[in-house]
C-alpha positions as CSV (number, residue, x, y, z in Angstrom):
1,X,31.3,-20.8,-20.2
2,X,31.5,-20.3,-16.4
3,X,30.1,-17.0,-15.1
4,X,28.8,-17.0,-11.7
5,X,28.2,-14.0,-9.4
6,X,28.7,-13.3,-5.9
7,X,28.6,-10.7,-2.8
8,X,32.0,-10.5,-0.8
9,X,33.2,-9.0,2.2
10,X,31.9,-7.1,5.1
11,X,30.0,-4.9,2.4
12,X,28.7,-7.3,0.1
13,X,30.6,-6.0,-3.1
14,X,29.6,-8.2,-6.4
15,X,32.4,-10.1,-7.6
16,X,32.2,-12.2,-10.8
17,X,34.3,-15.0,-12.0
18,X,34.2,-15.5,-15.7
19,X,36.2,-18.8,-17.5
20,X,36.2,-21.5,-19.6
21,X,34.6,-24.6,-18.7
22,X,37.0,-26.0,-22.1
23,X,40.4,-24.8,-20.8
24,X,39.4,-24.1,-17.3
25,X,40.9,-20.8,-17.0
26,X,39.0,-17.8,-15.5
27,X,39.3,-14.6,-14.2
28,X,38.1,-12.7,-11.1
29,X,36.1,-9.4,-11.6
30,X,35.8,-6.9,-9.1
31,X,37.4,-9.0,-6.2
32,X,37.0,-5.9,-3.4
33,X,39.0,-6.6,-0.4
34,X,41.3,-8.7,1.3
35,X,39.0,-11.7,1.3
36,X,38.0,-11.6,-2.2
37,X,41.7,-11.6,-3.1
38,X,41.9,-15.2,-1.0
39,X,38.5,-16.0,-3.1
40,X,40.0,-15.2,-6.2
41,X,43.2,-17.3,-5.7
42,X,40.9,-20.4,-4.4
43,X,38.8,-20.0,-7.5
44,X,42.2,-20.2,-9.6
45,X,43.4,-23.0,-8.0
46,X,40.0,-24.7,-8.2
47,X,40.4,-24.1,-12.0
48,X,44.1,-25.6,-12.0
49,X,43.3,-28.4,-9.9
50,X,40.6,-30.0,-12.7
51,X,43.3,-29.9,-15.7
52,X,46.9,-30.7,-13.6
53,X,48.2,-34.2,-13.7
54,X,47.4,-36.9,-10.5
55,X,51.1,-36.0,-9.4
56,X,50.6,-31.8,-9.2
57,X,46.9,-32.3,-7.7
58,X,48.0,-33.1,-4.3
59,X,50.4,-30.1,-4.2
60,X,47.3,-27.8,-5.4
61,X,45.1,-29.6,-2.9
62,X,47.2,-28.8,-0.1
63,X,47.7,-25.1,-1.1
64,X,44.2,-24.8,-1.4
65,X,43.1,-26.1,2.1
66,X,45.6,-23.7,3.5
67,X,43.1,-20.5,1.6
68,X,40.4,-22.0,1.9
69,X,41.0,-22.1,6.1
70,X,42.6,-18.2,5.6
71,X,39.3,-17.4,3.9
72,X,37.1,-19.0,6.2
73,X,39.1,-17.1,9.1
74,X,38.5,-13.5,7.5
75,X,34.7,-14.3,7.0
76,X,34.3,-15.6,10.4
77,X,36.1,-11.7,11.5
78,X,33.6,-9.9,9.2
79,X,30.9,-11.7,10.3
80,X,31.6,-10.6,13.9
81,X,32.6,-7.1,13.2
82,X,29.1,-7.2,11.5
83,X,27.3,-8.4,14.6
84,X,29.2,-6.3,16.6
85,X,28.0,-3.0,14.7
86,X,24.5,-4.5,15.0
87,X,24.9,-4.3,18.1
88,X,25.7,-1.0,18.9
89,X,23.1,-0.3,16.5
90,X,20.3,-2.3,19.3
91,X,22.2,-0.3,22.0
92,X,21.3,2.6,20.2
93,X,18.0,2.1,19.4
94,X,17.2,1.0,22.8
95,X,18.2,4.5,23.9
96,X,16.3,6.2,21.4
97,X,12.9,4.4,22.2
98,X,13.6,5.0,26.0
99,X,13.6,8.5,24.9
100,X,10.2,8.2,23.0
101,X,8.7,6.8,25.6
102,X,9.7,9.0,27.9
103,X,8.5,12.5,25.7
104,X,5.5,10.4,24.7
105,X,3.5,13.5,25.8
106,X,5.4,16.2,24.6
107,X,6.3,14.0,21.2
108,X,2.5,13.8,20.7
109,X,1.1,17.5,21.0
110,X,4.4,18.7,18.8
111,X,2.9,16.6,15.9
112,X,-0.8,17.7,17.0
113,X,0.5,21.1,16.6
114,X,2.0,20.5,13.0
115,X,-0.8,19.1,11.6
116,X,-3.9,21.7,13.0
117,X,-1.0,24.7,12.6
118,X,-2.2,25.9,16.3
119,X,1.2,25.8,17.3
120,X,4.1,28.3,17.1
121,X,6.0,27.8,13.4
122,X,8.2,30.2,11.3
């Protein structure tokens, strides 16, 4: 039996492919996106490939190159959408320590305040 389990796409959803190491046919669980739909395919095609005669392999081989470079493609896109959300993220957090540092003072005695209860509440 073949069962192996795997996070795809920009979110990391958990896909599964399941099949027979005897017939070598399987099936993708929970492919998610665009990507995983490419995955799924290659997989299948992976599968085919083992059991097809010398004359269909180089037909499956060729097919399979061609997903296996569209895959790699949307990877390498969610990858950089990922790093570009990081960093806007920095950006952000950059701004947001300026800030601290900046209202050190005032940041300080608001919390001194909270935890003697000398300062104005409810």
């Amino acid at each position: 039996m073949i069962f192996r389990g795997f996070a795809v796409g920009p979110y990391g959803t958990n896909c599964f492919i399941v099949g027979s190491e005897k017939t070598k046919q399987g099936m993708v669980v929970d492919p998610g996106d665009e990507a995983s739909a490419i995955l799924r395919h290659t997989k299948e095609l992976g599968l085919k490939y083992e059991r097809s005669t010398d004359a269909d392999k180089k037909t499956i081989k060729e097919t399979l190159r061609g997903k296996l470079a569209e895959l790699f493609d949307l990877k390498t896109k969610a990858q950089e959408l990922r790093v570009k959300h990081m960093e806007a993220e920095i950006v952000s957090l950059k701004k947001n320590l300026e800030s601290r540092r900046a209202n050190k003072a005032k940041i300080v005695e608001q919390r001194l305040e909270q935890m003697t209860g000398e300062g104005y509440g409810w």
